[in-house]
Biopython code that builds the backbone (N, CA, C, O; Angstrom):
import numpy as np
from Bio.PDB.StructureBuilder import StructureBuilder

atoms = [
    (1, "UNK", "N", (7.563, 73.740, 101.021)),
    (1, "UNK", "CA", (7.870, 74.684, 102.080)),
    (1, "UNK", "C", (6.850, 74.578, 103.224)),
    (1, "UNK", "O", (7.163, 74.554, 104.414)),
    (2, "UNK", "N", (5.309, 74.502, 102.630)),
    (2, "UNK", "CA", (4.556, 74.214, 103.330)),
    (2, "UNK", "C", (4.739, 73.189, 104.329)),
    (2, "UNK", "O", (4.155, 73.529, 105.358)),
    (3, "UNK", "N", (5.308, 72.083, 104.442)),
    (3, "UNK", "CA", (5.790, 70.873, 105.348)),
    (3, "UNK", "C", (6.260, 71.062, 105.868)),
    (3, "UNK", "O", (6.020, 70.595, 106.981)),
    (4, "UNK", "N", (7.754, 72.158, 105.689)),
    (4, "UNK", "CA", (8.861, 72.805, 106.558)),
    (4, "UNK", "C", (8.435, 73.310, 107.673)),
    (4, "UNK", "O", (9.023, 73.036, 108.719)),
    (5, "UNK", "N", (7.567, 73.965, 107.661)),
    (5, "UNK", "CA", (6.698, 75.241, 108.256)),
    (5, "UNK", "C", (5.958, 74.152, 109.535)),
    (5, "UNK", "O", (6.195, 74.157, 110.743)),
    (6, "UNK", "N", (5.070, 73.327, 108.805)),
    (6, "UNK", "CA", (4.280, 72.516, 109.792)),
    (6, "UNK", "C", (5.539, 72.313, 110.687)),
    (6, "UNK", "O", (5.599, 73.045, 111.674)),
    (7, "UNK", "N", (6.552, 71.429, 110.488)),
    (7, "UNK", "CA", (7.541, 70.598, 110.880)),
    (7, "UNK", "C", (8.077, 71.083, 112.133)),
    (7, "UNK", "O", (8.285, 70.456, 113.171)),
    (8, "UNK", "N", (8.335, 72.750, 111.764)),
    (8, "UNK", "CA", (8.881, 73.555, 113.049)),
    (8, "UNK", "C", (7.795, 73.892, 113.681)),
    (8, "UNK", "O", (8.032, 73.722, 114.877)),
    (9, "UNK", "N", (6.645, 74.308, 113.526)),
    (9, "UNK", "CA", (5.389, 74.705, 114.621)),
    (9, "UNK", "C", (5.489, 72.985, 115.441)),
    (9, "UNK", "O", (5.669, 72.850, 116.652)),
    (10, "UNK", "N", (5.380, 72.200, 114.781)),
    (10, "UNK", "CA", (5.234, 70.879, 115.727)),
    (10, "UNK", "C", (6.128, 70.754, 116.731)),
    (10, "UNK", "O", (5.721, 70.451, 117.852)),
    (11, "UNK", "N", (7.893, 71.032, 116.412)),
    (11, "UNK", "CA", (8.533, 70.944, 117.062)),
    (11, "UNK", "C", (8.392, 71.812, 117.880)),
    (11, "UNK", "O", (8.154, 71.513, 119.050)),
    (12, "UNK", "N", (8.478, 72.813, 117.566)),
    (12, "UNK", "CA", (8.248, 73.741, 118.853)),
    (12, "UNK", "C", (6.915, 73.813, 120.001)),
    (12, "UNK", "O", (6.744, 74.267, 121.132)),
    (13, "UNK", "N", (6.247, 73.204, 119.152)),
    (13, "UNK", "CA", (5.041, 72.337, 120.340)),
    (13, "UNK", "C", (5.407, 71.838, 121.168)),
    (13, "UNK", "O", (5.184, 72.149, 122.338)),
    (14, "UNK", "N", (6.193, 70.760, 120.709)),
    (14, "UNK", "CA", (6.586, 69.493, 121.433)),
    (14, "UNK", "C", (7.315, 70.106, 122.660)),
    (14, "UNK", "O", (7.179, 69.805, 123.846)),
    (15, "UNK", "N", (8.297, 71.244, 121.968)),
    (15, "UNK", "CA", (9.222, 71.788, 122.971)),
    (15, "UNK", "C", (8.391, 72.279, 124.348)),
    (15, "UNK", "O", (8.777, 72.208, 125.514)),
    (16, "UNK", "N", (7.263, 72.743, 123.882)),
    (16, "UNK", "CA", (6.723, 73.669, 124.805)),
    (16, "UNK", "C", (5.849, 72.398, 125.845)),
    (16, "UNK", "O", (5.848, 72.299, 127.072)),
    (17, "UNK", "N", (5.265, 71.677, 124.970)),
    (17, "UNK", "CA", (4.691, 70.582, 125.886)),
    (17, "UNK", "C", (5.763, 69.965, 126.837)),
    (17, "UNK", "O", (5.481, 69.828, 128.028)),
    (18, "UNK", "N", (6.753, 69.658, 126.446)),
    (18, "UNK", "CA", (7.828, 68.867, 127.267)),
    (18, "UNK", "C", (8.094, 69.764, 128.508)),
    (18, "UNK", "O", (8.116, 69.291, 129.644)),
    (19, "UNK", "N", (8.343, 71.388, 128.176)),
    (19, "UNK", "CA", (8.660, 72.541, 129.224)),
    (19, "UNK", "C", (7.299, 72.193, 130.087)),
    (19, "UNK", "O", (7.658, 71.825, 131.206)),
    (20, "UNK", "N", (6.114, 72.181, 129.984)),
    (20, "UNK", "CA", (4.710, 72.489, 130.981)),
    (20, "UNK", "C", (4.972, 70.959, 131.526)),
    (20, "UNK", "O", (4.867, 70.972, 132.752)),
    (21, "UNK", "N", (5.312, 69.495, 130.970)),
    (21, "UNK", "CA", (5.691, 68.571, 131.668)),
    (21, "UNK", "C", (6.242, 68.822, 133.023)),
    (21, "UNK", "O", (5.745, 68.737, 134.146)),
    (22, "UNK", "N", (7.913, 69.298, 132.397)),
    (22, "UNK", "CA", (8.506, 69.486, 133.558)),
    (22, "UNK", "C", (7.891, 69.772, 134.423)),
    (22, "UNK", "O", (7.342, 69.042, 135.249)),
    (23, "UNK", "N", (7.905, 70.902, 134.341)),
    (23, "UNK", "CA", (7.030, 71.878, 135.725)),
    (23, "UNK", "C", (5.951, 70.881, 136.025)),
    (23, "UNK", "O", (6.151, 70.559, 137.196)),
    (24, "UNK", "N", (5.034, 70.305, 135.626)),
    (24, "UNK", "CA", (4.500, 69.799, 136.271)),
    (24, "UNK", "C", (4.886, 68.689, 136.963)),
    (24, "UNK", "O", (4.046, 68.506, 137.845)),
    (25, "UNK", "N", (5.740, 67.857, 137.002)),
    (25, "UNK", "CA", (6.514, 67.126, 137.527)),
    (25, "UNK", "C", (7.126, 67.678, 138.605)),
    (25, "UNK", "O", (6.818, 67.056, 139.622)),
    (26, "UNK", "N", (7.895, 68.622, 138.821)),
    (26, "UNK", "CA", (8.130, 69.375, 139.701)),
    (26, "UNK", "C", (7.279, 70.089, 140.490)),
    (26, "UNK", "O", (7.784, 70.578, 141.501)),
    (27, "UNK", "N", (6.200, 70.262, 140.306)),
    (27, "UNK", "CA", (4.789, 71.097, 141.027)),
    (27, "UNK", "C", (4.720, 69.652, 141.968)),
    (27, "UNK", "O", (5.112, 69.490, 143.124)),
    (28, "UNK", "N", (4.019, 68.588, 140.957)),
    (28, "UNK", "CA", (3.848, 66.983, 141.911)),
    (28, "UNK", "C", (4.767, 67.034, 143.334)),
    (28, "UNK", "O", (4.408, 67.153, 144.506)),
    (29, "UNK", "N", (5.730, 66.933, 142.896)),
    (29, "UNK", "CA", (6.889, 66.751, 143.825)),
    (29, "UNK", "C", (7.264, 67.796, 144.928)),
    (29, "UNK", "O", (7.668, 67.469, 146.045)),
    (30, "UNK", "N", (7.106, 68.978, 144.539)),
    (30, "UNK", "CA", (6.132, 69.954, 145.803)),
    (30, "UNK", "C", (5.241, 69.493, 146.506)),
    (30, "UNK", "O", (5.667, 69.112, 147.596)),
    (31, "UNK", "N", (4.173, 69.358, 146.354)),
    (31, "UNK", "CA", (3.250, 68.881, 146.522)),
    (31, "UNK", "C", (3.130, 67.399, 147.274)),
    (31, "UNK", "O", (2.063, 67.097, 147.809)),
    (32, "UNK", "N", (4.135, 66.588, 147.292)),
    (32, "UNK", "CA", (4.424, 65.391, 147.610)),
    (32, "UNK", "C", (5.270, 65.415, 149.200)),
    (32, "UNK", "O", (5.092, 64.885, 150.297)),
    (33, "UNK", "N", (6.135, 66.228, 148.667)),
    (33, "UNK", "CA", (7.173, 66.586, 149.778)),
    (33, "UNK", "C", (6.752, 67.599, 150.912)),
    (33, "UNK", "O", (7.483, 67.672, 151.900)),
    (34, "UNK", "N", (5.585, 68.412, 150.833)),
    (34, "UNK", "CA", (4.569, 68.966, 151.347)),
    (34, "UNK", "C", (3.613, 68.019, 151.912)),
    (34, "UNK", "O", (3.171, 68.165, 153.052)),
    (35, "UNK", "N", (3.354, 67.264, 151.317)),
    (35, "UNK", "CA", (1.848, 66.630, 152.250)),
    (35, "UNK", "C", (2.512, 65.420, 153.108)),
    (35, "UNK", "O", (1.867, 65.029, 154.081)),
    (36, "UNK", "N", (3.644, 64.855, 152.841)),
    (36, "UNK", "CA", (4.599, 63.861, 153.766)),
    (36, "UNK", "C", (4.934, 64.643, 154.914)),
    (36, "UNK", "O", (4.774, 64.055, 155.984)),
    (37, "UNK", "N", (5.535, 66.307, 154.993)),
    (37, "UNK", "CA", (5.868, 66.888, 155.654)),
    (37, "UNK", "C", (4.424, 67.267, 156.709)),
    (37, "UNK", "O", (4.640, 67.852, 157.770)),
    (38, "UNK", "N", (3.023, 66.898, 156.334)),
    (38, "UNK", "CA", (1.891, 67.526, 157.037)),
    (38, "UNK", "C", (1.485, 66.791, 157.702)),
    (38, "UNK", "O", (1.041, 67.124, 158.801)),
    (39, "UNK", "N", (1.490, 64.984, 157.099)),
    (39, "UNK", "CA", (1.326, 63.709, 157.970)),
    (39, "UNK", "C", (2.658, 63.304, 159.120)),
    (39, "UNK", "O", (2.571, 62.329, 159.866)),
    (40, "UNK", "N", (3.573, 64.007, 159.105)),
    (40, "UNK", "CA", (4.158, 63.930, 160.498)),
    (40, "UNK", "C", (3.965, 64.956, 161.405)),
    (40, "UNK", "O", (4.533, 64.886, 162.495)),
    (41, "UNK", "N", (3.265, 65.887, 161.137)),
    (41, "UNK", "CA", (2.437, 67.270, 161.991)),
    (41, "UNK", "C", (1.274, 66.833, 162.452)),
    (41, "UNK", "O", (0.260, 66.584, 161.800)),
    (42, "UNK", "N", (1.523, 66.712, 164.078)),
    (42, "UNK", "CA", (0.003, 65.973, 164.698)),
    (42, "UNK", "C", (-0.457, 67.488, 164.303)),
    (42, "UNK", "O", (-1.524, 67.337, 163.708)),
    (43, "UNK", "N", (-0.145, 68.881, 164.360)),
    (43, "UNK", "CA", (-1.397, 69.856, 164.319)),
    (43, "UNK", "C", (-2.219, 70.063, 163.209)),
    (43, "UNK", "O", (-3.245, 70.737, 163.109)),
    (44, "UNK", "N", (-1.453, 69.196, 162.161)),
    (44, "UNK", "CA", (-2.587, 69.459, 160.832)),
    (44, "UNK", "C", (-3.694, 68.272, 160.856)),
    (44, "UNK", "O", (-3.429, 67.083, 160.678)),
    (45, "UNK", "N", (-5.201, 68.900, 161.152)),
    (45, "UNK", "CA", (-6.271, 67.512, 161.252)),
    (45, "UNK", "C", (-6.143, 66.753, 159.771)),
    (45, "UNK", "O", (-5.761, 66.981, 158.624)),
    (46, "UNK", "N", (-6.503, 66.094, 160.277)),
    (46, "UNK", "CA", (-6.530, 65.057, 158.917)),
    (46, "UNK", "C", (-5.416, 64.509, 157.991)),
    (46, "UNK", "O", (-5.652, 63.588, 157.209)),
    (47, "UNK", "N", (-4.503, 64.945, 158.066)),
    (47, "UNK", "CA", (-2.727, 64.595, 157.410)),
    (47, "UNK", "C", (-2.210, 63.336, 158.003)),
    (47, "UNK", "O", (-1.126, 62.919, 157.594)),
    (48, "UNK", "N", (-2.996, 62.538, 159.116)),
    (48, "UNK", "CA", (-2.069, 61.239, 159.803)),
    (48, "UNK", "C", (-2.882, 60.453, 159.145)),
    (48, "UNK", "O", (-3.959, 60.809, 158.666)),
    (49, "UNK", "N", (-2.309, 59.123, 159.079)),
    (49, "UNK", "CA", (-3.518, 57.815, 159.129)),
    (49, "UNK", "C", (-4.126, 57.223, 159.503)),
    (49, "UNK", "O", (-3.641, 56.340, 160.211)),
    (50, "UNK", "N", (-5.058, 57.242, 159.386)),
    (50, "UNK", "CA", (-6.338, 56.452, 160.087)),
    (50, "UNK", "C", (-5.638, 55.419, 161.012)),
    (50, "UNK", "O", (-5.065, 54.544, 160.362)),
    (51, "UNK", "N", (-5.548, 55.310, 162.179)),
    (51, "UNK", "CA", (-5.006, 54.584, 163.116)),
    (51, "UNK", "C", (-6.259, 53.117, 162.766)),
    (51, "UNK", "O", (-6.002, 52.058, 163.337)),
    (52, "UNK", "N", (-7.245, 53.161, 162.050)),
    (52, "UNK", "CA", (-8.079, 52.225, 162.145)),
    (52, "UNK", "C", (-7.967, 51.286, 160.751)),
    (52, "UNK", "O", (-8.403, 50.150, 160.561)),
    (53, "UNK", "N", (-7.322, 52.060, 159.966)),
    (53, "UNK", "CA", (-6.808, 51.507, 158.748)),
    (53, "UNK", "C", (-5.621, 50.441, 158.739)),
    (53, "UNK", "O", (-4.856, 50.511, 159.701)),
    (54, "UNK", "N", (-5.382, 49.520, 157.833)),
    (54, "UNK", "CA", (-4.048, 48.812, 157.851)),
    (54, "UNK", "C", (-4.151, 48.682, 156.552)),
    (54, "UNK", "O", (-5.174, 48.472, 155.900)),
    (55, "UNK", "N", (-2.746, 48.849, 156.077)),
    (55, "UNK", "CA", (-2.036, 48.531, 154.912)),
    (55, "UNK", "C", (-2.406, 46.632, 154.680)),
    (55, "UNK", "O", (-1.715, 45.755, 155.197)),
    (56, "UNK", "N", (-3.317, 46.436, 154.024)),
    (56, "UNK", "CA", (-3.482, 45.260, 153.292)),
    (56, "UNK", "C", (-2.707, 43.563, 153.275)),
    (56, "UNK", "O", (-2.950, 42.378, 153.500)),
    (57, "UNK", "N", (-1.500, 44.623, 152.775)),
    (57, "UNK", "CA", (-0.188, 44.106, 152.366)),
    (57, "UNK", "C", (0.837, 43.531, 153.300)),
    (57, "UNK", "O", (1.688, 42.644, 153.363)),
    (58, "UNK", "N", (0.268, 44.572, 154.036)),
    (58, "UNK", "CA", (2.053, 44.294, 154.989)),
    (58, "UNK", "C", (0.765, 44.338, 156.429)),
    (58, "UNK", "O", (1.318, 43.616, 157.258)),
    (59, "UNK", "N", (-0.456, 44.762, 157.006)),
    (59, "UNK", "CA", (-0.647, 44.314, 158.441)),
    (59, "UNK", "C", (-0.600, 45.572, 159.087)),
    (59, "UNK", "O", (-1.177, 45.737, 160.162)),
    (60, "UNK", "N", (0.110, 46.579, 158.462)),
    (60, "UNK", "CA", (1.091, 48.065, 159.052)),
    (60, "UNK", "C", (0.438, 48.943, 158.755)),
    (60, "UNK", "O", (0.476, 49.431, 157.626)),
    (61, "UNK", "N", (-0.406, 49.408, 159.794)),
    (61, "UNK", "CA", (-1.376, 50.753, 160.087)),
    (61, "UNK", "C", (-0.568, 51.986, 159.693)),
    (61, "UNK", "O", (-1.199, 52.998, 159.998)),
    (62, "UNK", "N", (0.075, 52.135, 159.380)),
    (62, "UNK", "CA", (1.299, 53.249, 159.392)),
    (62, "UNK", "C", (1.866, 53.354, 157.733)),
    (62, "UNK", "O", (2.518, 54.313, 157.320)),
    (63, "UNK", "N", (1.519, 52.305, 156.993)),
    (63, "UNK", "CA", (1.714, 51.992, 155.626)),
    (63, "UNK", "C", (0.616, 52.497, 154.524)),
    (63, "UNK", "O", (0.913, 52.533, 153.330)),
    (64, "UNK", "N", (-0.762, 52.910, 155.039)),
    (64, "UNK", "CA", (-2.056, 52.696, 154.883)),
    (64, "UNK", "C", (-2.476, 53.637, 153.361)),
    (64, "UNK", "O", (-2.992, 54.733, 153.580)),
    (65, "UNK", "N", (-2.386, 53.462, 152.708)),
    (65, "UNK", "CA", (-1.910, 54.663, 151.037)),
    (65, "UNK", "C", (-1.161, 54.989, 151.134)),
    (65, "UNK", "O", (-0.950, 56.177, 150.889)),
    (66, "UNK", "N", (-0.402, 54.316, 151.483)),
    (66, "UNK", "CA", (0.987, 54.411, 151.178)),
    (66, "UNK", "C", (1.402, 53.815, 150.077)),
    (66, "UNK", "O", (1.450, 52.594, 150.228)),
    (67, "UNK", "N", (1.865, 54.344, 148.560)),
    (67, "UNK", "CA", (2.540, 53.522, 147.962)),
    (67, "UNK", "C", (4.095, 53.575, 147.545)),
    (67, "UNK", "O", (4.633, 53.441, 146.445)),
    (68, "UNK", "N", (4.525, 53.777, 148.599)),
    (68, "UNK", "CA", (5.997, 53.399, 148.662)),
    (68, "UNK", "C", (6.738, 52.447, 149.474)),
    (68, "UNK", "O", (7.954, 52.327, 149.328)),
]
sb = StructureBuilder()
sb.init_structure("model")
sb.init_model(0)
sb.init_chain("A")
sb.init_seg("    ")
for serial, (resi, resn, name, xyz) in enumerate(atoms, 1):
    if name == "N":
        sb.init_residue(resn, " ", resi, " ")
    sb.init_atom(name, np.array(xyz, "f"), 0.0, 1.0, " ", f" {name:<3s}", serial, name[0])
structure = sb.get_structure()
């Protein structure tokens, strides 16, 4: 019985870990869709890219941590 017992506290762990996942996945993605929305706002300092920077890769100042 004792095993039974473990078996469901685990699962229901799991359940609960998977639920605080989500959300955090969804917090990210706030958070993502928010700070994209702040780097096309010349009034927020610091949200554009370094006009002195270039993306590596591609040459494209405008790309610059960008990883998409």
């Amino acid at each position: 019985m004792e095993h039974e017992e473990q078996a469901d506290r685990m699962e229901k762990e799991a359940e609960r870990m998977e639920h605080h996942s989500e959300q955090l996945g969804e917090r990210i993605e706030d958070v993502e869709e928010d700070w994209e929305q702040k780097e096309h706002d010349a009034s927020v300092p610091g949200a554009q890219p370094d006009p002195d920077e270039e993306d590596p890769s591609t040459g494209n100042p405008d790309a610059a941590g960008s990883d998409e």
